[in-house]
N, C-alpha and C positions, 0 to 999 in steps of 0.2 A: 518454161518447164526446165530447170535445170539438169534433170539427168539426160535431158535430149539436147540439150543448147551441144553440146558439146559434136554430136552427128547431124546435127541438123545445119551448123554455123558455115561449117566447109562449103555446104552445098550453096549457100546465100553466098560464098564469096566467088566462085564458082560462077553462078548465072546473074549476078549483080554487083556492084560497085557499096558496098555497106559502108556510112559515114562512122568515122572511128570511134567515134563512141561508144557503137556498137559490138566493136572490136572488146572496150572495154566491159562493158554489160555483159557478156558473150562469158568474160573469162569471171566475172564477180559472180555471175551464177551461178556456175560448176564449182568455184570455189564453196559457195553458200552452201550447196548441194551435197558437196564431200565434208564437210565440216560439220552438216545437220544430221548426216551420215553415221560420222563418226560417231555424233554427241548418243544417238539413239541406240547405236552397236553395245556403247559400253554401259547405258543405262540398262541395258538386256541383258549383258554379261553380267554384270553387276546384280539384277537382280538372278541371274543362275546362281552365282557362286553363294548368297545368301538364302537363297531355296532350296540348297545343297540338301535334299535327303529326306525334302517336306514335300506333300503331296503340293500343288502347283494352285492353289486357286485363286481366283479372280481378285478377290478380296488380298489376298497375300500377294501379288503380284502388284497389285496398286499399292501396298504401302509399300512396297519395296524400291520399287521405282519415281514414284511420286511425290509422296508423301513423306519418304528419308530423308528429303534435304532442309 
């Protein structure tokens, strides 16, 4: 789960010895994590500032997001 690798990892080093690769995994996730983050923030933004003053519906919301690119 990447939003938790991140509090959860300490505590594995902590009570056990984790082979480094783990080390590596540990931080590729959190990265995936804040980067899927990102991707999904601005596809949201993105479809506000084009909803800008229309009533919000389902239908409008899916092309704005989805189906724009």
């Amino acid at each position: 789960m990447p939003l938790a690798s991140a509090f959860f990892f300490p505590a594995r080093i902590v009570l056990s010895d984790p082979a480094p690769w783990e080390y590596v995994l540990s931080v590729a996730l959190a990265l995936v994590g804040i980067l899927g983050g990102l991707f999904v923030a601005a596809r949201i933004y993105e479809a506000g500032v084009l909803l800008y003053g229309q009533r919000p519906t389902m239908r409008a919301l899916w092309r704005a997001t989805i189906q724009q690119r």
